[in-house]
N, C-alpha and C positions, 0 to 999 in steps of 0.2 A: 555665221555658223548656223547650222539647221540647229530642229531641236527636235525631242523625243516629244509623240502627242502626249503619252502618261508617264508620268516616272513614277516609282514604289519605293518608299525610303522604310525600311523594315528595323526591328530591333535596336540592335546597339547603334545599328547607324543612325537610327533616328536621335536618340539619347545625345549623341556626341553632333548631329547637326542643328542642337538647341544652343550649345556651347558658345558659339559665335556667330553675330552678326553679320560680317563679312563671309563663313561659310554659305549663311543661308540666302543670303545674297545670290551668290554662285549657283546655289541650288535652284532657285528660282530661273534661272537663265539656260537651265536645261531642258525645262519643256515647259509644255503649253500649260499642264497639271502637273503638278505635285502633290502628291497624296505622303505626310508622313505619320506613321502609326507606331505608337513604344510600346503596347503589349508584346508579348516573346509567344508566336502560335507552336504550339507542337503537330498539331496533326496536319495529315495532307490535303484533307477537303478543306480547314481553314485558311491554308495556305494556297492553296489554287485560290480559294473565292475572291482570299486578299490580294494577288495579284490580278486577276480578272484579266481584263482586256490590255494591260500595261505592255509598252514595247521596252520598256528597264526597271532593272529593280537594284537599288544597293543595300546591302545588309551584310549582316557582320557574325551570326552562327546558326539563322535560321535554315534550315534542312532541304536545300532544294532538291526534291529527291527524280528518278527518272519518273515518275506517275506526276510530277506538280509542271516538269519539264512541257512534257508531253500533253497535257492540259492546258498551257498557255500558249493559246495560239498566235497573239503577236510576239511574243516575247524573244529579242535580239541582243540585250547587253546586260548581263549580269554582271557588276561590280561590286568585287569583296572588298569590305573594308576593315582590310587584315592580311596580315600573309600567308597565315595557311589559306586554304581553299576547298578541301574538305569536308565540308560540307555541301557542296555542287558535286552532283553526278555527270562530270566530265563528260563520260562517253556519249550521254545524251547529250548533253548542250553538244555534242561537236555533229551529231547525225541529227539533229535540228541549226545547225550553221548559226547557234547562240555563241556569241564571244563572251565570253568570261576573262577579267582582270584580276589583278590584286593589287597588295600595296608592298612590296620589297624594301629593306633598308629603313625603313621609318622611326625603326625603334633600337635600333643595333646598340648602341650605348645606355640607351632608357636598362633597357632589361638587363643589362653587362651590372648598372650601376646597383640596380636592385637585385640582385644575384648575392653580388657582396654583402650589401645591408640585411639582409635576412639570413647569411652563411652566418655571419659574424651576431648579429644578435642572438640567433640560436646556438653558438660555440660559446659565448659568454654567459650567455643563460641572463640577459638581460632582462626578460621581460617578467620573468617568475621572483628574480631580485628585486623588480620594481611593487610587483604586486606584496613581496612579503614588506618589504619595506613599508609603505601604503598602511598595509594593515598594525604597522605599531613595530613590527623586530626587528632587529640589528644584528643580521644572523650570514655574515660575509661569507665565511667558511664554507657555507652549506651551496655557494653557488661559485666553484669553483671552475673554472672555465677553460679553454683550449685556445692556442694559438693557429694562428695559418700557417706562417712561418716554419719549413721544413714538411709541410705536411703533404702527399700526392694528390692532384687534382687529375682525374681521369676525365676527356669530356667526348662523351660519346655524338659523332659529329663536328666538324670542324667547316661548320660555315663563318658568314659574317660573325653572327652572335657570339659562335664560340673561339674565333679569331679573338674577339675584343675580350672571352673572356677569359682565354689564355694569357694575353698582355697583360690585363691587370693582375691575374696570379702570379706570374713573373715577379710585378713590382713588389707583392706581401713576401717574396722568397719563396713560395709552392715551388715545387718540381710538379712540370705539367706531361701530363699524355695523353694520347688521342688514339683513337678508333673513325675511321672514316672509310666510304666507300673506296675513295680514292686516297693513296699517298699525298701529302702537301709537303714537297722537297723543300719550297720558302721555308715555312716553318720549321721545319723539320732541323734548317739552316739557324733559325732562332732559340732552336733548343726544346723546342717542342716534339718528344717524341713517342714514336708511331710503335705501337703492339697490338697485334691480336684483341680480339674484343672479349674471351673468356681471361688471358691476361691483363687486361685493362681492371677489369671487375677484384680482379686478385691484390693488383697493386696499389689500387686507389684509396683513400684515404674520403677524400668525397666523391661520387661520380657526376658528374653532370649532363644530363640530355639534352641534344639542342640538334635533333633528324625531325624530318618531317615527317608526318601523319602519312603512311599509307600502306598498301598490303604489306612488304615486307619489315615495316615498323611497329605494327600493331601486335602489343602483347610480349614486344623485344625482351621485355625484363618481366621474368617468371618468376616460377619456382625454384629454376635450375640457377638463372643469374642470380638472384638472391643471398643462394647458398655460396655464391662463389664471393662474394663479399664481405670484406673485412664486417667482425662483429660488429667494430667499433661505428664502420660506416656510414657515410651519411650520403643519400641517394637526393639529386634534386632534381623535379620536372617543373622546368616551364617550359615546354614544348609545346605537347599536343596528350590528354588524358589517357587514352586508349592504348599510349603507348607500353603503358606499365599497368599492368595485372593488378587488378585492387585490393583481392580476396586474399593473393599470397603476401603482397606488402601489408594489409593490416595485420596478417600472421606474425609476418616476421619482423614486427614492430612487436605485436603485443604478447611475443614470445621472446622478448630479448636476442633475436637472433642480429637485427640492425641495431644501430646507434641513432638512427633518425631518417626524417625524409623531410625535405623543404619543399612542398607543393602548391602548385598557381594554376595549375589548370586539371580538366576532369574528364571522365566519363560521356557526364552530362551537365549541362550547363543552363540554368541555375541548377545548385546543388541543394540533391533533395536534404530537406533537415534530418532527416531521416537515417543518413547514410550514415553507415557502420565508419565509415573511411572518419566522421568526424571526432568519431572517440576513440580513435589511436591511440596509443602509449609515443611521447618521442616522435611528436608531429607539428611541425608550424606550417599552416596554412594560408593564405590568401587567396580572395577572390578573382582571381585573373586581372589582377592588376601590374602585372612587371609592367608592362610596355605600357601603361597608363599615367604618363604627367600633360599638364596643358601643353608643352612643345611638342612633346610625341603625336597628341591627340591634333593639334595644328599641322604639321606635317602631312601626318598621314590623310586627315579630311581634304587637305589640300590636291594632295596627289593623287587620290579617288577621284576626287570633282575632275582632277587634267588626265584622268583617264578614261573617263566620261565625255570630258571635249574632245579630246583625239578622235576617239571611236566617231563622232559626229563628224570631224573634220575628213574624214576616213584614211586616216595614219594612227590606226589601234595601237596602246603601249603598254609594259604590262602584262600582255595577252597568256594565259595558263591555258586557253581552250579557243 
């Protein structure tokens, strides 16, 4: 198999190629250097410098923008190590003939599983009973909680993700619906069904996001969707940040207008301390971790690295550009 003269292992990809021996094993057999670096750059002249002369780079949210593109004059294989993609300016890498991958399917259950775990500790109000508990009281009543059972799950999108996670709302008893570019008659056959996306927001009971990040996603949920959802509502992204308005959702949190939101991904990534989004009313947060367990993280490094050997083999897989 050829190799690449420099590889660039940037951000999170580096983070997650310290994890395993046998990853970095792998890593090593893709070229002659490996340079890997876990600071997270934001700007674009640190970004060009850190790539320099590299003919690949794999990374996982840093900003390859068309000026960092267009700046790296060997640069051939960009490998995401993620499913979005998003972050690469497509259109350049395709009028520079840079092949760009991703990682698909890695995590479809990862995330399915932690959807639930976080729907349900925030319907039971588990962690605020934990805390008062903790502090000395025995005060049950006060953390009175909701079942799944009977309640509408709306999920905006019906890919893999939201395939597995309309199954498991099946099995808690939800009645599910969906909103998708396209009809799924399968499903549809399963009981999962299909209405308008302002009716979705009406009927739902939680909504769940699971579209991909891009022009026509960005900002999907407003103002206008907002209002169109039950008070009670509970809104959940782990998708992509961007997709949901931040200014109107902390409104309509810290105005009683929603019942909640379960968020795992951002805007901006690290998240500034700063940010108003973390002093919501009626918010359980984590760090972008749904799709983050050691098998997830195995998988997907794996699949990276055989997307990196492909492209060397030249039977590119994967390929988004």
């Amino acid at each position: 198999m050829k190799k690449f003269k420099t590889l660039v292992v940037m951000d999170a990809a580096s983070e997650l190629a310290e994890t395993s021996p046998k990853i970095r094993e792998r890593l090593q057999k893709l070229a002659d250097k490996v340079q890997i670096h876990r600071e997270i750059l934001q700007k674009p002249e640190e970004i060009r410098r850190r790539i320099g002369q590299a003919e690949a780079i794999l990374l996982g949210w840093t900003q390859i923008s068309k000026e960092v593109i267009r700046s790296s004059p060997n640069l051939r294989y960009i490998g995401v190590i993620a499913t979005g993609f998003n972050m690469v300016n497509l259109e350049a890498a395709r009028q520079k003939k840079i092949v760009v991958t991703n990682v698909p399917s890695y995590s479809t259950h990862t995330v399915a599983e932690f959807l639930f775990g976080q729907l349900i500790t925030f319907l039971r109000r588990s962690i605020p009973a934990e805390r008062s508990l903790q502090e000395g009281r025995w005060d049950r009543m006060a953390f009175m909680g909701e079942e799944l059972e009977g309640k509408t799950l709306g999920l905006v999108g019906l890919g893999q993700i939201g395939q597995r996670v309309a199954k498991i709302a099946q099995v808690f008893g939800m009645k599910v619906i969906y909103w998708n570019r396209h009809r799924k008659p399968v499903w549809e056959k399963r009981g999962v069904c299909y209405r308008s996306f302002p009716k979705l927001l009406r009927e739902s009971d939680v909504v769940s996001l699971h579209v991909v990040l891009n022009q026509e996603t960005v900002g999907m949920i407003g103002v206008r969707e907002l209002a169109l959802m039950k008070r009670e509502g509970v809104l959940i992204n782990f998708a992509r940040g961007p997709i949901v308005q931040k200014g109107p959702l902390i409104r309509a949190l810290n105005q009683g207008k929603l019942g909640g939101a379960l968020i795992d991904v951002y805007d901006r990534e690290p998240v500034d301390p700063k940010d108003p989004l973390l002093k919501a009313k009626n918010l359980f947060l984590s760090p972008h971790i749904a799709w983050l367990t050691r098998q997830s993280n195995e998988r997907m490094f794996s699949i990276n690295i055989g997307n990196a050997e492909a492209f060397l083999r030249g039977i590119p897989q994967n390929v988004v550009s």
